[in-house]
Every structure is written in structure tokens, then in C-alpha cells.
C-alpha positions in Angstrom: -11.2 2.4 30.4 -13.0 3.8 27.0 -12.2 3.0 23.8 -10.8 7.2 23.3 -8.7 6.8 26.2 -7.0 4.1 24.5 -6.5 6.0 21.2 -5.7 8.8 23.1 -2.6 6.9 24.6 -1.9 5.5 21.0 -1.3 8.9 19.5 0.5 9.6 22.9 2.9 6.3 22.4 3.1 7.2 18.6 2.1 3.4 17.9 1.1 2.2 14.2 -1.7 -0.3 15.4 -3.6 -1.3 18.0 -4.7 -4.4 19.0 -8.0 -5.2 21.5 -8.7 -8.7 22.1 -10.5 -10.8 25.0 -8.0 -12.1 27.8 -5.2 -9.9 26.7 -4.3 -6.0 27.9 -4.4 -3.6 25.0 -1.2 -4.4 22.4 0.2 -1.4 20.9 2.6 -1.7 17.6 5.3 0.7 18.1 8.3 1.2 15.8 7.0 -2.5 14.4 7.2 -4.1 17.4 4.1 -5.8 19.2 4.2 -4.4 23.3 1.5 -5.3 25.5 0.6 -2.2 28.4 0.5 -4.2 31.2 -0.5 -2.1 33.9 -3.8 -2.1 32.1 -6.1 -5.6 33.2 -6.8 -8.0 30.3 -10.1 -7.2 28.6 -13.4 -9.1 29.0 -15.5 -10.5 26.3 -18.0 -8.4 27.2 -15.8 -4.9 27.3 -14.2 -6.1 24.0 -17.6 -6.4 22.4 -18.7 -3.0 23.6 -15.5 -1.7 22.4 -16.2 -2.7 18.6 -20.3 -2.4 18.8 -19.2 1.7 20.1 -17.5 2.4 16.9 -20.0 0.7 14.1 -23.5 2.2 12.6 -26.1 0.2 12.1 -24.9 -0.5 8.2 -21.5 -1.7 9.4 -23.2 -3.6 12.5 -25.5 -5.5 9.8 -22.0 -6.4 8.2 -20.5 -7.4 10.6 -23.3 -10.0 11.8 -23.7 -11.1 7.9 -20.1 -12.0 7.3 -18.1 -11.4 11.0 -16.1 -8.8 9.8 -16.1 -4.7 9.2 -13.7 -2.1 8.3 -14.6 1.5 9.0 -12.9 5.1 9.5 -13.6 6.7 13.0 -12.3 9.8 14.2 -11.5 10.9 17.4 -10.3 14.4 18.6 -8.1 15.7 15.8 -6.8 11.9 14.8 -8.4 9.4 12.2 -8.3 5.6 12.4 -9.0 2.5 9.9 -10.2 -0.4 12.2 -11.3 -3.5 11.3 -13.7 -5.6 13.3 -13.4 -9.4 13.2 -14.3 -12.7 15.1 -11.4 -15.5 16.3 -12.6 -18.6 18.2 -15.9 -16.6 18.7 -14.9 -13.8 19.9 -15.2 -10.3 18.9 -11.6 -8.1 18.2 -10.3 -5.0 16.9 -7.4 -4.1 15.3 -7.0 0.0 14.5 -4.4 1.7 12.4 -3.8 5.6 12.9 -3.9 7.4 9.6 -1.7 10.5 9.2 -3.5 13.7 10.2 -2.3 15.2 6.6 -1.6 13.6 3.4 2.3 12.8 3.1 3.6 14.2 -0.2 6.2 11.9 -1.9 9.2 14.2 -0.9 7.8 13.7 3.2 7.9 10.2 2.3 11.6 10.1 1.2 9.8 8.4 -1.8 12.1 7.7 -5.0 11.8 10.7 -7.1 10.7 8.8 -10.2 7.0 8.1 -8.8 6.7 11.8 -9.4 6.9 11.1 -12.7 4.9 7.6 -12.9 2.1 9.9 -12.0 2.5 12.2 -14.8 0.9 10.1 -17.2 -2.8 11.1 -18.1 -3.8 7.5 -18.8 -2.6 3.9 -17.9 -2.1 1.5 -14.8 0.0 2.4 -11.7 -0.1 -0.3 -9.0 1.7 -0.4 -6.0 1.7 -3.3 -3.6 2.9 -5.3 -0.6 1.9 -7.2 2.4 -0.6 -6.1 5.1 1.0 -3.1 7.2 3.7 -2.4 4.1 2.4 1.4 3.9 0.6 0.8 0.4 -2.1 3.6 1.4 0.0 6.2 2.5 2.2 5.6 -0.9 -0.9 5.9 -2.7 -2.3 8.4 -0.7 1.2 10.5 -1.7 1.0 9.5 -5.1 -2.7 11.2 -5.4 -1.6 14.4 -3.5 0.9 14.7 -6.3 -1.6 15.1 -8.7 -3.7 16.6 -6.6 -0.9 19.6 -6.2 0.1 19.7 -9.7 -2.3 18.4 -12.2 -6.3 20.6 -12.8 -8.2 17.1 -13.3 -11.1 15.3 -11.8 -10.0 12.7 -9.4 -12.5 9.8 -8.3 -11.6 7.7 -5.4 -13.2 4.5 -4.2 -12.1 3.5 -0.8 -12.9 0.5 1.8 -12.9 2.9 3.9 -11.7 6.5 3.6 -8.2 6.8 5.0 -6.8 9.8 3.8 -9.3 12.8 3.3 -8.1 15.1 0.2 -9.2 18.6 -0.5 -8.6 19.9 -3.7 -6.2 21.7 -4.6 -5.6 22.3 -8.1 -7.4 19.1 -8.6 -10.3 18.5 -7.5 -11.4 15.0 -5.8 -14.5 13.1 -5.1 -13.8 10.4 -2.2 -16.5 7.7 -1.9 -16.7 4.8 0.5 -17.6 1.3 0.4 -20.8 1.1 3.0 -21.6 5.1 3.2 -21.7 6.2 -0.8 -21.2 2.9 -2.9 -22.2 -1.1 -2.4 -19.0 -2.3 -3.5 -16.0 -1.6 -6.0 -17.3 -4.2 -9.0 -20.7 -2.0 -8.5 -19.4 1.4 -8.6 -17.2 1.7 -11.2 -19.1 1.2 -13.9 -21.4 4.3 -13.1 -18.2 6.2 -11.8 -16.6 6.0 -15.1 -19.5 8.0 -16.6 -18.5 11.0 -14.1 -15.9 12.3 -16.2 -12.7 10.8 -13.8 -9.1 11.7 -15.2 -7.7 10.2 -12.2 -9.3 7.2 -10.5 -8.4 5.6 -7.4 -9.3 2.1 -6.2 -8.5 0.9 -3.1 -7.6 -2.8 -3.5 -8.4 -4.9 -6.5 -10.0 -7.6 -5.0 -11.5 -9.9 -7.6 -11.4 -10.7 -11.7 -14.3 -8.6 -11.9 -12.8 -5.4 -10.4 -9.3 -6.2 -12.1 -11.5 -6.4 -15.7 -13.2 -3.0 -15.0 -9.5 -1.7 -13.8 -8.0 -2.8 -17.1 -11.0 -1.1 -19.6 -10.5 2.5 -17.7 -7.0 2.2 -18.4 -7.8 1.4 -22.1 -10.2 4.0 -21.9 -7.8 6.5 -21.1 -8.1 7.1 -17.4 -5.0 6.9 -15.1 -6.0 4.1 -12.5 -4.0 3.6 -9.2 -4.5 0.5 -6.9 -3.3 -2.0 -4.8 -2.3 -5.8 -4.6 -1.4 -8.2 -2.0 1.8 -9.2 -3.6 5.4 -8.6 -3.2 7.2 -8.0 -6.8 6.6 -6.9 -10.1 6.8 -10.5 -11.6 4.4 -11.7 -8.6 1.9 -9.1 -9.3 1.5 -10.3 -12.9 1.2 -14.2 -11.8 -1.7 -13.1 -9.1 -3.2 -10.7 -11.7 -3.7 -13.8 -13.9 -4.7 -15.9 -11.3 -7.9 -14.1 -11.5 -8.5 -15.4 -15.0 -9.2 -18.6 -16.7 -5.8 -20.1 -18.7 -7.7 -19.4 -21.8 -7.6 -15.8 -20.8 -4.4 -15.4 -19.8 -2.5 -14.2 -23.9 -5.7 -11.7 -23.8 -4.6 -10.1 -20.1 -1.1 -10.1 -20.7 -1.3 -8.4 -23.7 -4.2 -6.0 -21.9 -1.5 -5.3 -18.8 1.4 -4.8 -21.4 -0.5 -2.0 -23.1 -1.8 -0.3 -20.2 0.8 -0.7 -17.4 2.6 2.0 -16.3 4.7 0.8 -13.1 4.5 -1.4 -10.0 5.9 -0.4 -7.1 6.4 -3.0 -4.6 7.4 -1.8 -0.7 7.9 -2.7 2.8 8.4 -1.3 6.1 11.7 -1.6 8.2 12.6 -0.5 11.4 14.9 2.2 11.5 18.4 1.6 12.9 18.2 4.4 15.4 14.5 3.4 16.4 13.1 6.5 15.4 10.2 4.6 13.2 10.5 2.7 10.2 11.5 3.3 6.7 10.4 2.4 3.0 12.2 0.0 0.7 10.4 0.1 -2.7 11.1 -1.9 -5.7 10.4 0.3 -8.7 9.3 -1.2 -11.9 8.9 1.2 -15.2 6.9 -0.6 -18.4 10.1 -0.1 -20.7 10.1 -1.3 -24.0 11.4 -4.7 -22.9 9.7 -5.1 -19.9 6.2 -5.0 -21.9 7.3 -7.4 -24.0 8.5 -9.9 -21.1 4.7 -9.7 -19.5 3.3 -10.1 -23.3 4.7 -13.5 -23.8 4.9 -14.5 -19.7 8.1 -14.3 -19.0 7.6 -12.8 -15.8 10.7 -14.9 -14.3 12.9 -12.4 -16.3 11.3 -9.1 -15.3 13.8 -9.1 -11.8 17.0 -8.9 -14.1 15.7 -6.1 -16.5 14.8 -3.9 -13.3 18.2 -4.5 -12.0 20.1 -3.7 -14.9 17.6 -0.5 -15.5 18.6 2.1 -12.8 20.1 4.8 -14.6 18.4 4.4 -17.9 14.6 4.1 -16.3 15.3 4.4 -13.1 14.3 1.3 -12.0 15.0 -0.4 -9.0 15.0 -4.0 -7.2 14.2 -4.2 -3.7 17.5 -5.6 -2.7 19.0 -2.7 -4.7 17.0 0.0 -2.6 17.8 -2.0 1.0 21.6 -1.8 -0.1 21.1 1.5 -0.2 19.3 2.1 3.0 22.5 -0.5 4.3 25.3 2.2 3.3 23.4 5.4 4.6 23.3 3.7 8.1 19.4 3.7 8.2 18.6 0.0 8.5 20.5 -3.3 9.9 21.8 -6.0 7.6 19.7 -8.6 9.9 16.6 -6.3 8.7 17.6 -6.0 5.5 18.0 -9.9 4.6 14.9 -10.4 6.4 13.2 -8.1 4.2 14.7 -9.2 0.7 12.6 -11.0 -1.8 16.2 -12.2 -3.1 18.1 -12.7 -0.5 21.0 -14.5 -2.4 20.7 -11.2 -4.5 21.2 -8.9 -1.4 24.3 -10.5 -0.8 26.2 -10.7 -3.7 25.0 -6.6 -4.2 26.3 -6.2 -0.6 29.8 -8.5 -1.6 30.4 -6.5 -4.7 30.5 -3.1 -2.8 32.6 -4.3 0.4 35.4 -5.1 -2.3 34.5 -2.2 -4.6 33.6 0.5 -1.3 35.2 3.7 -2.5 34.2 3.0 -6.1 30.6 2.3 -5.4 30.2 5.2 -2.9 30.3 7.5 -6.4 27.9 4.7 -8.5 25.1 3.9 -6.0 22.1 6.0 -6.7 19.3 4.2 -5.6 16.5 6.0 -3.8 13.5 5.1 -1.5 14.6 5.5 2.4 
């Protein structure tokens, strides 16, 4: 079996991810579970490796032998894929992502309504973030699109790699990727900025360096989009700062306070019906008093200011947005407490509407599934 054959029953299974490792059959993420196709005979080391050395150039080949690890885009028949190549107990393995054929629009997405808005700002920060496998990219990619539909600007992406190809609209939008256009992020932005961007997307920020560069755009007055490895609003300003020595730390907090424009924080869950999986999205707006919690640290406070925001700024928690997924039937409580940053939050949200059900029916407005 070739490497297309097994994309080609990936698309056909309408899995997520794919796995390819030695000693195991191919292990397809479908609906967010892990499922092993059996009939197929565990892989070699040897067909692994030809597996992953088919897919790389000789750029991402001298990567991959410098630090064990690639990621790359690859394209097969009408599809696209991210797949990142890696070594565990010496041994070569794959794991590939299918990307979206076309770029999901916010409304696709079931998206809350305000990141419409978020985006409607010519300059500032917009971050949204999440674990691995939380749909951060396609959010972002969505986000983008927005503008992209709606805005005449110049957008400038930098992406490690390319996962959702744009074409302009009334926007127009430069895509570079790490390996085949630029070195690295912390190298390319500075000469990026001087390419008159009014939109600029960065795929992760990775290091202080890329954060710093992130932060002076904003200033600048660029609108910047990325993505962080966290799971809240309050998180996201803690690993932020973690980038920075303590002396640092009053000058960044006063930088993100300025610039900020909103984190959104998301996972995935599986759908009741098991028709896929659905976003939950905690939705933090820089109000007036949530810039003034990050100025002087008080990050521990931002959760309650989001969840008493929700008509004013429409803000939400994500406990507040799983509750709401809970009442429309979409998700299972077990899911949704295994989701919650808060769980003790969840359920005192989910206690005060079982004794206040036909009341709350008419209150809850909370979007994002």
C-alpha cells in the first residue's frame, strides 16, 4: 500500500488525522476517536521510512536529519494535508491532518458572531489559542477570510506550513512559508513589515523574539493574528510573560494592554449525534476593565469579568459556551466537564439553569457551537 492510497481512504473515512508508525496498521482519527484499520498488516520500519522520505524535498529532508523533525503541506488529488515528520525510540513516523478543501467562513464555522467584529479593527492584537488538534487554524483561517471578503487591504501571512491557500478577494494576500519563501518567523518579519501589511498573520508565536516583533506591529498599527499553546485568556497572559525576564514583565503588560484586541480560546468536542465535532470558544474582548486587570497582573480576575460581560461585550467563558452547546442537545455533559477549564464553574452554571429552566431558556445567549 502507497502513501495516496492511504489518504485516499482518509478522505473516504472522513478522518481528522492520520497516524503511520512502525509495528502498528495505519490509525485514523475519526470523529476524535483513535481506530486502527486492521485488515491492513502493521507497517515496517523500512515502509514507514519510505512513507515520510516520499513526501519531503531535499530542504525539508535536510531538516529533518538536522533536528528529527518536519512539517510540510502536500497535496494529493483535489485534498491538502499538514504532516509532520518525527522520530520516537529511533524510528521514523508521520502524523497528517486533512485541511479543508475551502476556507470555512465564520458563519460555516457556527463561530460566535462577535469575531466578526474582533476583526474589524484596522490595528491591534487578536490571538486565538488552544491545545494541539483544538481547530486554532481553521478559526484563524476563518477569521482571515473575513477580511479577506470584506475589507480592500494587504494581508501578509507567515505560515509553518501553508494550510489554508487564500485568493483574494477584495483583499488581497501574500502567503509565505517557513522552508520554501522565509527561514523562520523571528527572520521574516522584520523585512515583511516594510511590505506595506494591513493585515498580518503569524502562524504560532513561538519564542520572546517573535512575541516582541508581534507586539511592535501591533503598536505600529498593523492588525496581527496568531496562535498560542494555552487554554484561557488569563493563561495566555502568564505564558506570554513567561517569555520575558521579571524585570520585563510591567513593560509587556502594559504593551499587551494597549494593543490587545481579544483572545479566543477553543476546543473540539464530539458531537452528540456523532456527526463530527463542535467548537466551544471562550471569548475574551479588551474592555476597559479587562486592560486594566492585565496592566497590573491580575490575570486571576480576568475569568469573572468575562463571565459577567455577555451582553454588554459579548464576552464569553468556556463553561458558559459548553452550557450552551449542553441545552441545544449538541454535546454530552460527560464531554462537557471533560472539556471545562472550570469544572466547578460548569456546574454551578448547569445547577442554576435546572432550577431556573424556563426562565433561562429566554436569558441564555451564548454562541459558538
Amino acid at each position: 500500500m502507497e502513501i495516496g492510497e492511504l489518504l485516499d481512504l482518509m478522505v473516504e473515512k472522513e478522518a481528522s488525522d492520520l497516524h503511520i508508525k512502525p509495528q502498528r496498521p495505519p490509525l485514523y482519527r475519526i470523529y476524535g476517536k483513535i481506530m486502527p484499520l486492521d485488515e491492513i498488516p502493521p507497517f515496517t520500519n523500512e515502509k514507514t521510512e519510505g512513507f515520510a522520505f516520499s513526501l519531503m524535498n531535499q530542504a525539508q529532508l535536510d531538516k529533518f536529519n538536522t533536528r528529527h523533525w518536519t512539517d510540510l503541506s502536500y497535496s494529493h488529488k483535489k485534498n491538502r494535508f499538514r504532516v509532520n515528520i518525527y522520530t520516537e525510540k529511533g524510528n521514523v513516523s508521520l502524523c497528517i491532518r486533512k485541511i479543508q478543501q475551502e476556507t470555512p467562513t465564520v458563519d460555516q464555522l457556527g463561530l460566535p458572531s462577535i469575531l466578526k467584529d474582533i476583526v474589524s479593527y484596522s490595528t491591534g492584537l487578536i490571538l486565538v489559542t488552544g491545545p494541539t488538534g483544538s481547530g486554532k487554524s481553521t478559526t484563524l483561517a476563518a477569521l482571515i477570510e473575513e477580511i479577506n471578503q470584506n475589507v480592500p487591504c494587504h494581508i501578509a501571512t507567515i505560515e509553518d506550513p501553508i494550510e489554508y491557500v487564500f485568493y483574494d478577494k477584495k483583499a488581497t494576500i501574500s502567503q509565505r512559508e517557513i522552508g520554501s519563501d522565509v527561514v523562520s518567523y523571528e527572520d521574516s518579519l522584520p523585512p515583511l513589515l516594510r511590505q506595506d501589511p494591513d493585515v498580518i498573520l503569524i502562524g504560532e508565536m513561538r519564542d520572546r523574539e517573535t512575541i516582541e516583533i508581534a507586539l511592535k506591529a501591533a503598536e505600529a498599527g498593523h492588525l496581527l493574528l496568531s496562535t498560542l499553546h494555552t487554554n484561557s485568556a488569563a493563561s495566555t497572559m502568564d505564558r506570554i510573560l513567561s517569555y520575558f525576564p521579571s524585570d520585563m514583565y510591567s513593560q509587556i503588560r502594559i504593551e499587551l494592554a494597549m494593543t490587545l484586541r481579544a483572545v479566543v480560546s477553543q476546543r473540539l468536542i464530539r458531537r452528540m449525534d456523532g456527526s463530527g465535532r463542535v467548537a466551544a470558544l471562550e471569548v475574551m474582548i479588551n474592555s476597559p476593565t479587562i486592560k486594566d486587570l492585565i496592566e497590573k497582573g491580575r490575570f486571576s480576575e480576568i475569568y469573572k469579568v468575562i463571565e459577567g460581560s455577555v451582553y454588554h461585550y459579548k464576552m464569553q467563558t468556556l463553561e458558559q459556551a459548553l452550557v450552551a452547546l449542553l441545552i441545544n442537545g449538541v454535546i454530552t455533559q460527560e464531554d462537557a466537564y471533560s472539556s471545562a477549564n472550570n469544572p466547578n464553574a460548569l456546574r454551578s452554571i448547569i445547577h442554576e439553569f435546572g432550577m431556573k429552566k424556563e426562565e433561562k431558556k429566554e436569558e441564555i445567549v451564548i454562541e459558538g457551537g
